[in-house]
N, C-alpha and C positions, 0 to 999 in steps of 0.2 A: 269467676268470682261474683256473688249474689248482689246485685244494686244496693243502693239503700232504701229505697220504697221496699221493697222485699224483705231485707232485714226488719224494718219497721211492722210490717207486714205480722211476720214471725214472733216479734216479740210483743204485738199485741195478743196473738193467736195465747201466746204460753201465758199471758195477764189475762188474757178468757178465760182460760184451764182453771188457773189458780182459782180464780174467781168464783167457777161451776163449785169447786169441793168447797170452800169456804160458805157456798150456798147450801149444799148437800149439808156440812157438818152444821150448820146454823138451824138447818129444819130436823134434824135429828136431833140436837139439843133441846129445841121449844117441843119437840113432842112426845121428848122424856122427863119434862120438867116437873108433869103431876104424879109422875110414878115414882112411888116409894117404899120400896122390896123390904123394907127396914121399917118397920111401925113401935112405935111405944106401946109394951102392951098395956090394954085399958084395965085398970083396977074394978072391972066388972065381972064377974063370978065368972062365968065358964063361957061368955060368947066369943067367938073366934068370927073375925073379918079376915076377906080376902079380897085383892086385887087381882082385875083381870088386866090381861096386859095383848092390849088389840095388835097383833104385829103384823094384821095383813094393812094396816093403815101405816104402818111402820114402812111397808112393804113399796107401800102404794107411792108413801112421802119421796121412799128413797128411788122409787120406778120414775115418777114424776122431776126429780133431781137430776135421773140419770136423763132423760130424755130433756131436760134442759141443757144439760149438760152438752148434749147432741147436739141439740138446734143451735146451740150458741157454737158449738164447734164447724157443723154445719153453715154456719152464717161467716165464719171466721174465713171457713174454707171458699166461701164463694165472695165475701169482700174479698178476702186474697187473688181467688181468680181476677173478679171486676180490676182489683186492682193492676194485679198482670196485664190483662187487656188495655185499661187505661193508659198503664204501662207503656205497649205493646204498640197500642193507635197513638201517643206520644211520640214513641220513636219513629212509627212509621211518616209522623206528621211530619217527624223534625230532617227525616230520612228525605223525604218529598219537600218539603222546603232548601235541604242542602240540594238537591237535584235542581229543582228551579231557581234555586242562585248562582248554582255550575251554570245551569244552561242559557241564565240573564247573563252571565259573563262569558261564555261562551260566546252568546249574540253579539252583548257589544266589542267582545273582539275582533268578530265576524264583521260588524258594522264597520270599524275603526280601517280595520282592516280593508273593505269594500271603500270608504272614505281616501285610505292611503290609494288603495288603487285608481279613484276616480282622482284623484288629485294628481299624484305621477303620470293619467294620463291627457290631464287636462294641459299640463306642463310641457308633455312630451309636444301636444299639438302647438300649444304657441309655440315651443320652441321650432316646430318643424315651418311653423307658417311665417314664424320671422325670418326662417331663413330664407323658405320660398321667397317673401319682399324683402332679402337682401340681395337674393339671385337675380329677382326683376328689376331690380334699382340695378345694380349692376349688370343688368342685358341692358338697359335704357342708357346708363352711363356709355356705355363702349357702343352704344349706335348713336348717341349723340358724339362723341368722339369721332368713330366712324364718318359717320354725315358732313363731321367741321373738317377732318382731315379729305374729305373729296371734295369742301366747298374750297378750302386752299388748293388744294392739287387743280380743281377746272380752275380756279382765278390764276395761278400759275402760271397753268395751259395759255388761258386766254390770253396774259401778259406776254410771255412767250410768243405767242402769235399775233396779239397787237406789235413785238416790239420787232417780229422777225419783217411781218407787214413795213413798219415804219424801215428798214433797213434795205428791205427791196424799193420802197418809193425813193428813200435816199441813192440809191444804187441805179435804179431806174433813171433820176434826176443826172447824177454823176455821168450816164451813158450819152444821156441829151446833152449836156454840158460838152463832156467830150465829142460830141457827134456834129454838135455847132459849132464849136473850137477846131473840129477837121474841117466844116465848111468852111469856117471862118479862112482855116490858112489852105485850103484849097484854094480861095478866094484869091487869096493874099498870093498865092503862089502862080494861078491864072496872071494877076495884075504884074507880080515881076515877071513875067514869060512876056507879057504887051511891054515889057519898058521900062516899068516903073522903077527897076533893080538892074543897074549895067554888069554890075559883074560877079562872077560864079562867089567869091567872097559872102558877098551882098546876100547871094542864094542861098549860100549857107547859113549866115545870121540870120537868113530867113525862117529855112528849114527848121533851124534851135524854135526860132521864136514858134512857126506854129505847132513844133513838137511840146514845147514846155507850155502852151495855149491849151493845146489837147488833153493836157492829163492835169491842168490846173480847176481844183476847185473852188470856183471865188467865195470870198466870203462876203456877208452882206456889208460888212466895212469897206469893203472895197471899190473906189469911186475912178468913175472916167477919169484921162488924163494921170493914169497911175505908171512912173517909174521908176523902175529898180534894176542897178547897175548888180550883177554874181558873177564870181570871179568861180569858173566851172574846170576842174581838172578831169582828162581821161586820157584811156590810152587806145593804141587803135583797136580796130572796131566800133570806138565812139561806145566805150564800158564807161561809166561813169563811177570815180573815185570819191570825188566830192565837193560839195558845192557850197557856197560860201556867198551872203550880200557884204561886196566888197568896196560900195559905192555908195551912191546919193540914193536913195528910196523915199520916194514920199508917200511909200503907204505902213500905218499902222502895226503893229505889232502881229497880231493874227492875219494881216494881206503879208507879212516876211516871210512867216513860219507857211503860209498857204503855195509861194512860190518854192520855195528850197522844197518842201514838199511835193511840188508837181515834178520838178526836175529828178529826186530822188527815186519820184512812183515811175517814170518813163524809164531808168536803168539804165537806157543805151541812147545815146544823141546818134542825128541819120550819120552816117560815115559813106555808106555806098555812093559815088558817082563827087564825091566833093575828098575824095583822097588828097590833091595835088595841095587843097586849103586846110589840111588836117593842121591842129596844134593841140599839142598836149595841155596846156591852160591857155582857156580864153577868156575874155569880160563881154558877160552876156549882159543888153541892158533888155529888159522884161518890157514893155509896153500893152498898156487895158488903157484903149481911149473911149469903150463901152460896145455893145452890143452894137 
C-alpha cells in the first residue's frame, strides 16, 4: 500500500501534467490569435490579400511545449525519486534510531540486570560473612564455656582434694588420739598390774575405760576432771547392744554424744580373760582428768 509522501508525490506529478497541456493550449492560442482565415473582403477593385500561416513556428511552439512538458515531467520524476530517497534515509534514520533504542534498552537491561547480580551477590557475601561471625562467636562462646566448665571441674578437683586432705589430717589426728588413748590405758593398765587396781573387777572397769579412751574423740568442749556415769548393755563376747548416759555427766552436750559415740565406734567391750566378771548391763563411769 503506497505511503502518503508518494501519493502526494503522484498527485502533484498529474497537477504538472495538467499544467504542461494548459501551457501547450495557452501558446497555441496566443499564436493563432493574429491569424484570420476569414477576412472581410475590401471594397477595393480586384486586389486579393493573403495570409501566410508560419506553421513551422506553430511547430516549433508546440516542440518547445512538448519538451517542457518533459523537463517538468522529468523533474516530477526525479523530485519523486529525491522524495523516495528522502523517503527511504527517513526510514532508514527512524529504522537506525528503533535499533539504538532497542539496544539503549537492551543496555540498560543488561545494566539492571549486572546491578541485580552485583547486589544478590553483594548480599550473598554479607550473608555468608555474618554467618562466619555467627560461627566464631559461637566457637568463642563454647571455648568460653568450655574454659569455665574446666575452671569449675579443677576448683572441684582441688576442693575435693583440699577436703579429702583435711579428712586424712582429721583421720590422722583421730589415729594419734587413739594411739595416746592405747598409751594412755597401757599406762593405766601397767599402774593396776603395780597395785593400783586389787581386783580383776577393777581390771575390767579398767579395761572398758581405756577401751572407750581409745576410740573417744574429745571434743574441744571437753575439760579435765570430765565425768560421765553410761549405763552399757551387751551380750557375751562383749557385742555391744547399747549404750546409754545413765548418770551424772558433767560434760556438755557434744562431750555426751562424743562418749556414747566412742563406745558405739569400739563395737565390742574386752570379754577375753574377764569372763568370770562378765554382766550383761553394766554403769560405766567415763573419766578425762586430761592429757
Amino acid at each position: 500500500m503506497p505511503a502518503w509522501p508518494e501519493i502526494f508525490a503522484r498527485l502533484r506529478a498529474f497537477a504538472g501534467a495538467i499544467g504542461v497541456h494548459l501551457l501547450m493550449l495557452a501558446l497555441v492560442v496566443l499564436g493563432t490569435m493574429n491569424w484570420q482565415p476569414f477576412r472581410k473582403p475590401q471594397p477595393v477593385g480586384l486586389t486579393i490579400e493573403a495570409v501566410i500561416v508560419d506553421t513551422s513556428e506553430i511547430k516549433k511552439q508546440r516542440d518547445e511545449a512538448r519538451a517542457a512538458v518533459e523537463r517538468e515531467q522529468r523533474k516530477r520524476e526525479r523530485d519523486a525519486e529525491l522524495e523516495k530517497q528522502r523517503q527511504r534515509e527517513q526510514d532508514r534514520k527512524q529504522e537506525e534510531q528503533r535499533k539504538q533504542q532497542q539496544l539503549e534498552a537492551q543496555r540498560k537491561r543488561e545494566a539492571q540486570d549486572r546491578l541485580q547480580q552485583l547486589r544478590i551477590e553483594r548480599e550473598r557475601k554479607l550473608e555468608e560473612e555474618r554467618q562466619k561471625q555467627q560461627r566464631e562467636l559461637e566457637q568463642v562462646r563454647e571455648q568460653r564455656e568450655a574454659a569455665d566448665r574446666q575452671r569449675k571441674l579443677e576448683a572441684e578437683r582441688l576442693k575435693q582434694l583440699e577436703s579429702r586432705k583435711e579428712q586424712e589430717r582429721q583421720e590422722q589426728q583421730r589415729l594419734q588420739q587413739q594411739a595416746e588413748a592405747q598409751r594412755r590405758a597401757e599406762a593405766e593398765a601397767r599402774e593396776f598390774k603395780a597395785g593400783q587396781v586389787a581386783t580383776k573387777r577393777d581390771n575390767y572397769q579398767a579395761a572398758i575405760q581405756a577401751f572407750v579412751t581409745q576410740n573417744w574423740l574429745r571434743p574441744p568442749t571437753a575439760q579435765p576432771g570430765l565425768r560421765c556415769t553410761l549405763k552399757i548393755v551387751q551380750i557375751p563376747g562383749g557385742e555391744i547392744i547399747s549404750a546409754a548416759i545413765s548418770g551424772k555427766c558433767n560434760g556438755d552436750e557434744a562431750t555426751r554424744r562424743s562418749i556414747l559415740a566412742a563406745v558405739e565406734r569400739g563395737g565390742t567391750l574386752p570379754y577375753r580373760g574377764f569372763e568370770d566378771v562378765f554382766e550383761r548391763e553394766i554403769d560405766f563411769i567415763f573419766i578425762y582428768d586430761g592429757d
